[in-house]
C-alpha positions as CSV (number, residue, x, y, z in Angstrom):
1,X,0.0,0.0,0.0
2,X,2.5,2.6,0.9
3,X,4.6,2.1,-2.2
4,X,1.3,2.3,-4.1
5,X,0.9,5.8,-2.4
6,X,4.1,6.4,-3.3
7,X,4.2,5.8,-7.4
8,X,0.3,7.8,-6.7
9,X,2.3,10.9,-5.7
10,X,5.3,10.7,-7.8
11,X,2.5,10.8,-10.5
12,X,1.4,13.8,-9.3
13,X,4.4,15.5,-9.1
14,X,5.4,14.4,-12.3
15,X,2.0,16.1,-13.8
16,X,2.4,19.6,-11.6
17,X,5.8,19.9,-13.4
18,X,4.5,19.3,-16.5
19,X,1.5,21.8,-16.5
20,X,4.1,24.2,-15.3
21,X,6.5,23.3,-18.3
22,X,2.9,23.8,-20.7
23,X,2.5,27.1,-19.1
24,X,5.7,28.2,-19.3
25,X,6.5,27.4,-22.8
26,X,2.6,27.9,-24.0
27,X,1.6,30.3,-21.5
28,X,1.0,33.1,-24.1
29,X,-0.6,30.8,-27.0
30,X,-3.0,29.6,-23.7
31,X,-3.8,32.7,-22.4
32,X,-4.9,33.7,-26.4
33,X,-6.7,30.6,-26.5
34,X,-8.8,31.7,-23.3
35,X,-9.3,35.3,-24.2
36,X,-8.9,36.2,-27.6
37,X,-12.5,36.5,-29.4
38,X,-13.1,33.5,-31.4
39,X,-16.0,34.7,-34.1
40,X,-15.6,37.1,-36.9
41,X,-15.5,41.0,-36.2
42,X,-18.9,42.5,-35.7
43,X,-19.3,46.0,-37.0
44,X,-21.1,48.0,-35.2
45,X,-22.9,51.8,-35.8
46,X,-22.3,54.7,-34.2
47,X,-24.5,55.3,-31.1
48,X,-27.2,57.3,-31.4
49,X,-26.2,61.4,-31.4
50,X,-27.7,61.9,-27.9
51,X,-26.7,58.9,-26.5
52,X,-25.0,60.3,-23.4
53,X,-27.9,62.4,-22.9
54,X,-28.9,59.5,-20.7
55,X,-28.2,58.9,-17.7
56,X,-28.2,55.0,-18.0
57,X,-25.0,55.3,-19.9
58,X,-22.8,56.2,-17.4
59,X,-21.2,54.7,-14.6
60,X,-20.9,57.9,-13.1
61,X,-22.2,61.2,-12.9
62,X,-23.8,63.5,-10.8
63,X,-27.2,62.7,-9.6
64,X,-26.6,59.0,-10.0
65,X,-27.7,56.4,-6.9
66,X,-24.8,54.1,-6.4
67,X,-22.4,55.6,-8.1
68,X,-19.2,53.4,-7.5
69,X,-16.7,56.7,-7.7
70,X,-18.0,57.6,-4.5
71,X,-16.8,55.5,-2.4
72,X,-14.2,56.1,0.8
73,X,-12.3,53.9,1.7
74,X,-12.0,53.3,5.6
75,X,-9.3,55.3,6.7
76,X,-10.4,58.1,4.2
77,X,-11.7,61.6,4.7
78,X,-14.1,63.3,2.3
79,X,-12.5,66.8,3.2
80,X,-14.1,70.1,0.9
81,X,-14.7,69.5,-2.5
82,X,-12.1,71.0,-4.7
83,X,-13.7,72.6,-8.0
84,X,-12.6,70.3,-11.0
85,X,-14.8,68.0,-12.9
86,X,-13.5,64.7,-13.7
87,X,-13.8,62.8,-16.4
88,X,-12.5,59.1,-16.4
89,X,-12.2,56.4,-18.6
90,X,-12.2,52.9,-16.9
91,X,-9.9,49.9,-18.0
92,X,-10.9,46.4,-19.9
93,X,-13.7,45.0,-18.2
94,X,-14.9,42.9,-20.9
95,X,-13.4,38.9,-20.7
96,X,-15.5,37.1,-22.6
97,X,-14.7,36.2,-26.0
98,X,-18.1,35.9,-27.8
99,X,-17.2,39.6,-29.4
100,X,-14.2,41.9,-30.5
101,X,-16.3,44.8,-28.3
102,X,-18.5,44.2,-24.9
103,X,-22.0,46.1,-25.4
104,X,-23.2,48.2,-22.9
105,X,-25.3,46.4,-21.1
106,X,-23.4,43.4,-20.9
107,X,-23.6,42.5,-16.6
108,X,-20.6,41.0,-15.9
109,X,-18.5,43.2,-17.5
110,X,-20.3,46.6,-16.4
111,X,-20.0,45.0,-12.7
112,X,-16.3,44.2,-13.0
113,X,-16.5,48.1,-14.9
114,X,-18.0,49.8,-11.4
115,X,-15.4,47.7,-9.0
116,X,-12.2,48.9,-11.1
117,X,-14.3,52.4,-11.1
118,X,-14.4,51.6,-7.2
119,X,-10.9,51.2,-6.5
120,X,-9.4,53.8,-8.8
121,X,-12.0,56.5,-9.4
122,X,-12.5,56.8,-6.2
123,X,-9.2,58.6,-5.9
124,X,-10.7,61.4,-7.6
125,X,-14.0,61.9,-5.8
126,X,-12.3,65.4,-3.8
127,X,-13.1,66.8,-6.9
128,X,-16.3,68.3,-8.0
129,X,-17.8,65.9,-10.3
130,X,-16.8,62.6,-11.8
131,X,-17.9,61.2,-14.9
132,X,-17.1,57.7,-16.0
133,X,-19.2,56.4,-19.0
134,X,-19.9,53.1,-20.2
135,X,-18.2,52.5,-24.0
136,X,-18.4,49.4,-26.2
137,X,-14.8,48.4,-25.1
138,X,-12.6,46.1,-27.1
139,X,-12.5,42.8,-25.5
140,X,-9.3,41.8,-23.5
141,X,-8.2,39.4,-25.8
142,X,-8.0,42.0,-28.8
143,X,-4.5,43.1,-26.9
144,X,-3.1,40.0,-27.0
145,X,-3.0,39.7,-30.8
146,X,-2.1,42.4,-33.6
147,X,-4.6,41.4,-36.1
148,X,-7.4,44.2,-38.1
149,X,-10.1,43.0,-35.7
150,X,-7.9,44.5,-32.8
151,X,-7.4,47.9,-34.3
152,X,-11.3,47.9,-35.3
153,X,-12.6,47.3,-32.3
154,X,-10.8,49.7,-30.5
155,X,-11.9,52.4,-33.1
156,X,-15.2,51.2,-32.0
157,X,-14.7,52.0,-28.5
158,X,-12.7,55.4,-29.2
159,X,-15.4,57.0,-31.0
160,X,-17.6,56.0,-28.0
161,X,-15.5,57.9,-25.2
162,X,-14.2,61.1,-27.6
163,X,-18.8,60.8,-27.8
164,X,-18.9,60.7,-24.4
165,X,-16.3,63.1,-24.1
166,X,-18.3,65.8,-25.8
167,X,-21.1,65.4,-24.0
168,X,-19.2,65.8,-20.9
169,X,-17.4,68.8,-21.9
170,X,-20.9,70.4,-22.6
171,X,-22.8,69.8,-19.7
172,X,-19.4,71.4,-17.8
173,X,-20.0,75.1,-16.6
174,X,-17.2,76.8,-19.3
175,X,-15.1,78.0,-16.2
176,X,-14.5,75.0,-14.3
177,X,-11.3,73.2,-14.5
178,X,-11.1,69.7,-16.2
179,X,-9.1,66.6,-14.9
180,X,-8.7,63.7,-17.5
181,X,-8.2,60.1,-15.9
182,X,-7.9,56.6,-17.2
183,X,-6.1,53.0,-16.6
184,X,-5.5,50.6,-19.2
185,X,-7.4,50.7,-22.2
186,X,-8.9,53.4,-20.7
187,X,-5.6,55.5,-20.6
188,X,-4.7,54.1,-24.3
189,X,-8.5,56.2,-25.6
190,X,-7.3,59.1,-23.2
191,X,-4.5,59.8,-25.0
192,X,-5.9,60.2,-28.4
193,X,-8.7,61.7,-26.9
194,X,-5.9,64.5,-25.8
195,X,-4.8,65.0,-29.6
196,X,-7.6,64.9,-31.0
197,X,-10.3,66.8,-28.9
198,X,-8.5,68.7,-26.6
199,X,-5.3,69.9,-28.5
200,X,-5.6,73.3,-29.8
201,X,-8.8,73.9,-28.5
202,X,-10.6,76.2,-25.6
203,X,-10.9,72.8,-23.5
204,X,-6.8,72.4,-23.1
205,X,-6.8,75.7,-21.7
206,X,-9.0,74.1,-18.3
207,X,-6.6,70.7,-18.2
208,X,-5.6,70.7,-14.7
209,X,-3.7,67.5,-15.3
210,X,-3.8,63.9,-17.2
211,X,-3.8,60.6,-14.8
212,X,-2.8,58.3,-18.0
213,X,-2.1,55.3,-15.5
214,X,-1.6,51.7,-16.4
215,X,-0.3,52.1,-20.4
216,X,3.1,52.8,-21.6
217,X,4.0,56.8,-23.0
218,X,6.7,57.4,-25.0
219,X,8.7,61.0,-24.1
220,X,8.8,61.3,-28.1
221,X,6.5,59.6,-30.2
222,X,3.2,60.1,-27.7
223,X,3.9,63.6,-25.5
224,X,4.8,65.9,-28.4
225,X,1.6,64.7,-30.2
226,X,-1.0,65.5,-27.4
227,X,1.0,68.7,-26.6
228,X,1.5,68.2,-22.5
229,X,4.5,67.7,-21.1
230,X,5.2,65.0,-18.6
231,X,4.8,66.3,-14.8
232,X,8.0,67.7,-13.0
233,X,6.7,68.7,-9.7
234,X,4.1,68.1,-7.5
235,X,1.9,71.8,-7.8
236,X,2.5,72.1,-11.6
237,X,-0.6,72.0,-13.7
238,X,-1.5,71.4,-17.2
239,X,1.0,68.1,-17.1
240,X,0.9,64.0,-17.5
241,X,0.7,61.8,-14.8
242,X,2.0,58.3,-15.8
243,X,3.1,54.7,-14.2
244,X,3.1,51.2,-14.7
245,X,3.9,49.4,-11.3
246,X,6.0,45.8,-11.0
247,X,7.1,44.5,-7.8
248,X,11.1,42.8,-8.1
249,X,12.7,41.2,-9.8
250,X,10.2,42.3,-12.8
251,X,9.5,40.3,-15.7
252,X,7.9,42.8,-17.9
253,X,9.4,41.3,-21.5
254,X,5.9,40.4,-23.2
255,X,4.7,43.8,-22.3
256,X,8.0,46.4,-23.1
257,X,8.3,44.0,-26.7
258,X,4.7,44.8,-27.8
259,X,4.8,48.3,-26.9
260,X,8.5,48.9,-28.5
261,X,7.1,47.7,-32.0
262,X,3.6,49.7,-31.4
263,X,3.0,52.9,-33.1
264,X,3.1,56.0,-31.0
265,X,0.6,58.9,-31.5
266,X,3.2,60.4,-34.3
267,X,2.5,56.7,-36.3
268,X,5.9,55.9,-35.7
269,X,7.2,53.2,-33.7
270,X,8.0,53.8,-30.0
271,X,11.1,51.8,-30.0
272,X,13.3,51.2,-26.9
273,X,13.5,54.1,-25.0
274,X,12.1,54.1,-21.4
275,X,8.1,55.0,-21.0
276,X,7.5,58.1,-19.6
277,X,7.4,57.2,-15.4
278,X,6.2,60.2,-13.3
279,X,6.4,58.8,-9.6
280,X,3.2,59.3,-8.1
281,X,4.5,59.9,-4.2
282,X,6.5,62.8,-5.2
283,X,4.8,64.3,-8.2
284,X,6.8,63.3,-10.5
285,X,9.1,65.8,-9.0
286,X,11.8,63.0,-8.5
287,X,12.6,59.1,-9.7
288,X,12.5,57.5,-6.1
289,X,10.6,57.9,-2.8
290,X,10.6,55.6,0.3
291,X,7.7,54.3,1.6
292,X,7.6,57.2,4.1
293,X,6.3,58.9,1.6
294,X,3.3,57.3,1.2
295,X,0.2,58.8,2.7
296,X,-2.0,55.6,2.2
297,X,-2.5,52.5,-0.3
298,X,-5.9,51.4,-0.2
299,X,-5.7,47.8,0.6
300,X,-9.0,45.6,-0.8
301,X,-10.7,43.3,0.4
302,X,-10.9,40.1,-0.9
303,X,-14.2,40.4,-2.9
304,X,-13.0,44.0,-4.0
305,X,-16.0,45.3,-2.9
306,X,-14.3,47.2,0.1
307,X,-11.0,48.0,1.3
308,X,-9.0,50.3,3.9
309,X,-6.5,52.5,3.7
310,X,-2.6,51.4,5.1
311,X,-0.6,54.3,4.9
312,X,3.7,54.1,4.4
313,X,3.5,51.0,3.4
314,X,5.1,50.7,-0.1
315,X,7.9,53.1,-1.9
316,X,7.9,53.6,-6.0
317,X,10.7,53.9,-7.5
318,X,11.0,55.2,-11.5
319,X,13.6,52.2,-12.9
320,X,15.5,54.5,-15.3
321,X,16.4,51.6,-17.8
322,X,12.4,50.7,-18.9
323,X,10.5,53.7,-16.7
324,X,8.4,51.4,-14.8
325,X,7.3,52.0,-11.4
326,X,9.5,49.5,-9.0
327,X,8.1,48.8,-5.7
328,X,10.8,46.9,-4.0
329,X,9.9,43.4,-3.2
330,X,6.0,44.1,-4.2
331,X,3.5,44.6,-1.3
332,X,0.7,41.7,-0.8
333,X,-2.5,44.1,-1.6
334,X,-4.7,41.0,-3.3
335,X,-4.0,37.8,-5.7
336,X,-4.5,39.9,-8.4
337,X,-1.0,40.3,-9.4
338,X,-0.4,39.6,-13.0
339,X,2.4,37.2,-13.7
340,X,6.5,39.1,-14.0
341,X,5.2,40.9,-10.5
342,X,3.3,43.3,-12.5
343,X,1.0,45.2,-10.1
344,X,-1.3,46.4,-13.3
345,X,-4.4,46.2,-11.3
346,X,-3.4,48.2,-8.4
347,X,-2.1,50.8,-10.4
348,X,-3.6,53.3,-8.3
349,X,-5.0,51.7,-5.5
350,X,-1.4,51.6,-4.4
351,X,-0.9,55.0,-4.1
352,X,-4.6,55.9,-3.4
353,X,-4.1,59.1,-1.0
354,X,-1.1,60.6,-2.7
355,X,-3.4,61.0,-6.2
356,X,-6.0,62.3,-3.9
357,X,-3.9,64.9,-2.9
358,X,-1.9,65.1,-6.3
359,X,-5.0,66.1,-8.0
360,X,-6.1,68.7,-5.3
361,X,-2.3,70.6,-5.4
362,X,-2.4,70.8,-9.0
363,X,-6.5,71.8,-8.9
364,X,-5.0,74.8,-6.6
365,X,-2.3,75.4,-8.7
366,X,-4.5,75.8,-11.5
367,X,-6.6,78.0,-9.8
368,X,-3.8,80.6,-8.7
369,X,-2.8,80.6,-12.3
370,X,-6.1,82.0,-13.4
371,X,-6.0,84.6,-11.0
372,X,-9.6,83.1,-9.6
């Protein structure tokens, strides 16, 4: 019997080690094969003019019952409003693989939509107003290929936020100051949405700052097109806000290779300079900051669906090799970690207080400038 145990678990071990040779080897072709859509590309027409006229199609907005961006964390204080309106663009949501974009009203992935908006909106609710609207994302698995159904489904989802966008900036008394926030694909729309609706016109005049959090800049090919500059200080206004966080050692090879060979907003490849990394305890003001610096990560609960703030309790450091955001050994905030120690997820959880009060020195400084 025992040696019949034995041969049982030297089985076993034998299999573990060979799923983790499969995933090792195949982990990308697998993770493809779970996400990427499997059905041809969908077009899909433009919304309807006044779409964002209704209420139902955002997340968040004034006036809304249960809006998610909201919430305080325990451990948070609501403090005065400051006077900025915020308008934020929240990150892939949609995992299925049934289409190249998630509709609307699709449950689970406007759920997972208002946790993420939760956890990272949240960071802006000192300000005024926030609105988050719901877009017909591309799906997940259209970022882990380069094929035309990629790039046409996240023109679908562009022209929903620069949409949404519009109708924002519109119902937006014309004097208050404007705060532009996204994470992930959310980010990725933000930025055109910079060169395309908000260079050169009366709007880029009321930019207080751009939280462009979770996707990779480029000092040259991405900055110069959207005409802000990257943040150098901490009370500077009218500047980019930008990380991507990795506990160490980092294994971010998948990620730096895909965006080297990407085009930038000039249509020209990024290539292998470091992204743009402005370190969000200091205001970008310097590459490194202990974790005495820290005012507060908010720490989630397991479900997500709450969480605390814990303040001095992890440092950021701008690697000047790749400009990602190194956080020492990596704290333990969830299991949400994304394999290589990247933290992509708590992008902004992490430093939850310090954007609070990022976005409240540069809504000041902003304020001063005008002479209001």
């Amino acid at each position: 019997m025992a040696r019949k145990f034995l041969y049982f678990v030297a089985i076993l071990v034998g299999l573990v080690i060979a799923a983790l040779l499969i995933l090792r080897i195949w982990s990308t072709e697998l993770t493809q094969f779970a996400f990427v859509p499997r059905g041809a590309f969908q077009p899909l027409p433009a919304l309807p003019a006044d779409a964002y006229q209704n209420p139902a199609m955002w997340i968040s907005r004034p006036g809304l019952a249960d809006d998610p961006s909201r919430y305080l964390p325990e451990g948070a204080r609501a403090g005065v409003p400051g006077k900025a309106w915020v308008f934020f663009v929240h990150p892939s949501s949609y995992m299925a693989r049934d289409h190249w974009n998630g509709a609307v009203d699709d449950q689970d992935a406007q759920a997972r939509a208002a946790l993420f908006i939760q956890g990272m909106a949240s960071a802006f609710n000192g300000e005024q107003a926030i609105w988050a609207p719901r877009y017909r994302q591309a799906a997940f698995g259209s970022f882990l290929v380069d094929r035309p159904e990629s790039h046409r489904a996240l023109e679908i989802a562009y022209a929903d936020v620069a949409q949404a966008f519009d109708a924002f900036v519109k119902a937006a008394p014309p004097d208050v100051p404007i705060v532009l926030a996204g994470h992930s694909q959310g980010s990725l729309h933000l930025l055109r949405l910079v060169k395309e609706h908000v260079k050169g016109t009366p709007v880029e005049k009321r930019i207080v700052a751009i939280y462009a959090v979770g996707w990779p800049i480029s000092a040259r090919h991405d900055l110069p097109a959207m005409g802000v500059p990257a943040c150098t200080s901490p009370d500077q206004a009218g500047c980019v806000m930008s990380w991507l966080s990795f506990g160490e050692p980092a294994d971010p090879a998948l990620m730096l290779n895909a965006y080297r060979t990407s085009l930038g907003l000039d249509g020209k490849p990024h290539g292998s300079e470091p992204v743009v990394c402005t370190n969000p305890l200091n205001g970008g003001a310097a590459p490194d900051a202990p974790a005495q610096a820290n005012l507060g990560t908010m720490v989630p609960a397991p479900d997500l669906k709450s969480g605390k703030i814990v303040p001095q309790s992890v440092p950021a450091r701008c690697d000047p090799k790749t400009g990602l955001l190194m956080l020492g050994d990596g704290p333990d905030v969830g299991p949400y970690v994304l394999p290589g120690k990247n933290y992509h997820v708590y992008d902004i959880p992490l430093f939850w207080t310090n954007v609070r009060a990022d976005v409240a020195r540069r809504e000041a400084a902003w304020t001063a400038a005008q002479g209001k």
